[in-house]
C-alpha positions, 0 to 999 in steps of 0.5 A: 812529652812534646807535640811530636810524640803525639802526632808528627808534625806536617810541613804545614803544622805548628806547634801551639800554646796557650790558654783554653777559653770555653766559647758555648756560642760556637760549640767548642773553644779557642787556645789563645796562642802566645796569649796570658790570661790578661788578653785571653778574652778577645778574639785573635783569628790570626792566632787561636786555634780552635778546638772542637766539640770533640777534644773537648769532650775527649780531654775534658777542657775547661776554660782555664785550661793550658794547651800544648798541641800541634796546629793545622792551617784554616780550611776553605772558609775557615776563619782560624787553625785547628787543633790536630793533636793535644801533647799536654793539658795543664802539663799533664800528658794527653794520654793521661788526660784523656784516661782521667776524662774518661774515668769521669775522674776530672771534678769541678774544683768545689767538689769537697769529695773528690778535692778535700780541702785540708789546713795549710802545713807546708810553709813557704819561705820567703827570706831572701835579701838581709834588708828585705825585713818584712818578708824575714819578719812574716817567715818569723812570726805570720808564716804563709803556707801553700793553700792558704788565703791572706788578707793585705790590709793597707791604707793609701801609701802604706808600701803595699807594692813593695811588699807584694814584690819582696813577697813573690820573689821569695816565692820564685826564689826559694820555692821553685815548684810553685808557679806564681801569679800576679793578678793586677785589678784596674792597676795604674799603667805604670805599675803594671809597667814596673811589676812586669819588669821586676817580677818573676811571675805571670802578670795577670793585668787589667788597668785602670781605664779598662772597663768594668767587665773587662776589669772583672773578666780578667780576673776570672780569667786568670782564676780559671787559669789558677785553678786548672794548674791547682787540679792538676796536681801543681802548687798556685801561688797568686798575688791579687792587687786589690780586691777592693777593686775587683768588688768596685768594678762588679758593682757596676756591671751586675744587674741590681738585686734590689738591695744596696748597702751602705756606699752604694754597695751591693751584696752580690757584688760581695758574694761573687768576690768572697767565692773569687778570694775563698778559691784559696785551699790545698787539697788532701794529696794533691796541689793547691790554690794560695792567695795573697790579696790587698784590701783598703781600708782608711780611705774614708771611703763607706764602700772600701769599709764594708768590703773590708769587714766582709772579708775580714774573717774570710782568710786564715792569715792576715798582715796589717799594714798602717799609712801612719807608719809609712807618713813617719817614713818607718818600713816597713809598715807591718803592724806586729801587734795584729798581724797573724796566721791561724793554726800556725803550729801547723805550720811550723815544725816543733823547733820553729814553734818554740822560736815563735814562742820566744818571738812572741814574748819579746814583742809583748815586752817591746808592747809593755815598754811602750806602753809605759813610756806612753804613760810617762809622757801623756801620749793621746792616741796610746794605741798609734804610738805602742804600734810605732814603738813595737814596729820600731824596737823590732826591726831595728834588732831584726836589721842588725842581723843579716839572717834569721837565723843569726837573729833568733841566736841573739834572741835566744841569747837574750832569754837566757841571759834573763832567765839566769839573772844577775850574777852576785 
């Protein structure tokens, strides 16, 4: 459905889209014509649309909330365009809108009985290019699925970015009915630079000399955004560059609760940025929220370290990435040994199951070959030198086969070979 079906447009009307943004000072709330949630949050006369109390009520609109409509030009001593008619909230027709808004069968996201949050069953598959081999390896052995909520783990220069990258293009590539997002936290300007030039997403970005609340209401709004889409029956996928920092700056602009942490921590810091990061589900017949975020650790940092063990249960996947790889010039950097993702059998299908089966036991008997070469040679740090090994012994079988579905054909090769023994 367009505007024009909804209403026939003037000579003076225009057909508008953006982001709705709730303002309580006025009453009512803007649309942020041809506005990402990045710029959102400052105010445009010249090209938000305002919307009064009375479609909000109508429609139900939240902050978050992506308008389509039909504009009509400012009034005598009016400041911006208003909005005359609504053809879509959040790609859901108006009519339909209206109709849940008025059934009062529109629930705030958290409502567990309404919006039943359930286990991830739905992989998303992420292979594209052969020699992307860390997302051919998480397909393998750490499958991420819609509604679930993974935590990156990286030290400083560990290939993070380049991971996130060959992430989201797997997402856009082969899962055409998720719309993805990539939220950027105090970013360097040239990274976001870059990611908007390479990367077939929504950029939601804030960079490193943004203030803090500017930093923190970025993120929240592209949230907001996220979640919308996820009620509205879509499939969210958002890529969230770092937690780290988004706890850093809520540090420093929440007033103080009179605890502090170690580092000069304070918990409510980690309270608002657990819920951000916990928004991550796939509901019971209906869409879903997944959120793949960084988190530092290794940087000697005591405030990195405790945002790090805080979420560090919080997920239900977890990739680890290690800088000691990386000093090796090794990627990439993925650490197979702990690395994982819960109710993974969930997940898989029963064949893809035994595949990770087979996985598994050769990375353990790559584990068992370094550790006895550990042993031969009075390695110091055995554990360092097993990840290097592990990492080392996979992807270079993994690299010599251009799918993997060549690659799990050698595998089961090998296995059977083993199991037959040497002929007599």
């Amino acid at each position: 459905m367009n505007a024009q079906t909804v209403q026939q447009p003037t000579e003076e009307s225009l057909e508008v889209k953006g982001y709705f943004e709730l303002v309580p000072t006025t009453k009512g709330g803007y649309i942020r014509v041809g506005a990402t949630p990045t710029t959102a949050m400052r105010a445009n006369f010249e090209r938000d649309v305002y919307v009064g109390p009375g479609q909000i009520l109508k429609f139900a609109l939240q902050t978050g909330n992506y308008i389509v409509g039909q504009a009509r030009p400012p009034k005598r001593n009016e400041k911006s365009w208003g909005l005359m008619s609504v053809a879509t909230v959040d790609g859901k027709p108006a009519e339909e809108r209206a109709e849940l808004a008025q059934a009062r069968r529109i629930y705030a996201f958290t409502d567990q009985d309404q919006n039943v949050p359930v286990f991830p069953d739905r992989q998303i598959v992420l292979s594209t290019e052969p020699n992307f081999l860390a997302t051919r390896y998480l397909d393998l052995l750490v499958p991420q699925a819609l509604g679930q909520r993974t935590l990156t783990v990286s030290g400083p220069r560990s290939g993070k970015t380049t991971l996130l990258k060959q992430i989201l293009h797997g997402v856009t590539a082969n899962n055409p009915d998720v719309w993805a997002m990539l939220f950027l936290t105090g970013e360097r300007p040239e990274e976001v630079t870059d990611f908007r030039r390479t990367v077939n997403a929504e950029i939601v970005a804030s960079t490193g000399d943004d203030d803090d609340d500017v930093i923190v209401e970025v993120a929240q709004n592209g949230m907001e955004a996220a979640k919308c889409r996820a009620l509205a029956g879509q499939h969210v996928f958002v890529a969230f560059d770092s937690i780290t920092r988004y706890v850093r700056a809520l540090n420093m602009i929440l007033p103080g609760s009179g605890k502090t942490l170690s580092g000069g921590l304070d918990p409510q810091a980690l309270t608002r940025a657990r819920k951000f990061f916990m928004s991550a589900r796939r509901f019971e017949n209906g869409g879903s929220l997944t959120i793949v975020a960084t988190c530092l650790y290794q940087t000697d940092s005591t405030l990195d370290d405790n945002v790090f063990m805080e979420f560090k249960g919080t997920g239900n996947s977890e990739i680890y990435l290690d800088s000691a790889l990386a000093d090796l010039k090794q990627f990439p950097t993925l650490m197979l040994l702990k690395s994982s993702t819960r109710n993974e059998h969930l997940v898989f299908t029963p064949g893809q199951e035994a595949q990770f089966g087979l996985l598994w036991k050769l990375v353990m008997s790559f584990k068992q070959m370094a550790e006895a070469d550990a042993g031969k040679k009075n390695v110091r740090n055995t554990n360092a030198f097993v990840n290097q090994m592990v990492n080392q012994l996979f992807f270079d079988l993994l690299k010599r086969f251009p799918t993997n579905a060549a690659f799990m054909d050698e595998v089961n090769r090998l296995f059977k070979n083993a199991s037959n023994g040497p002929k007599s």
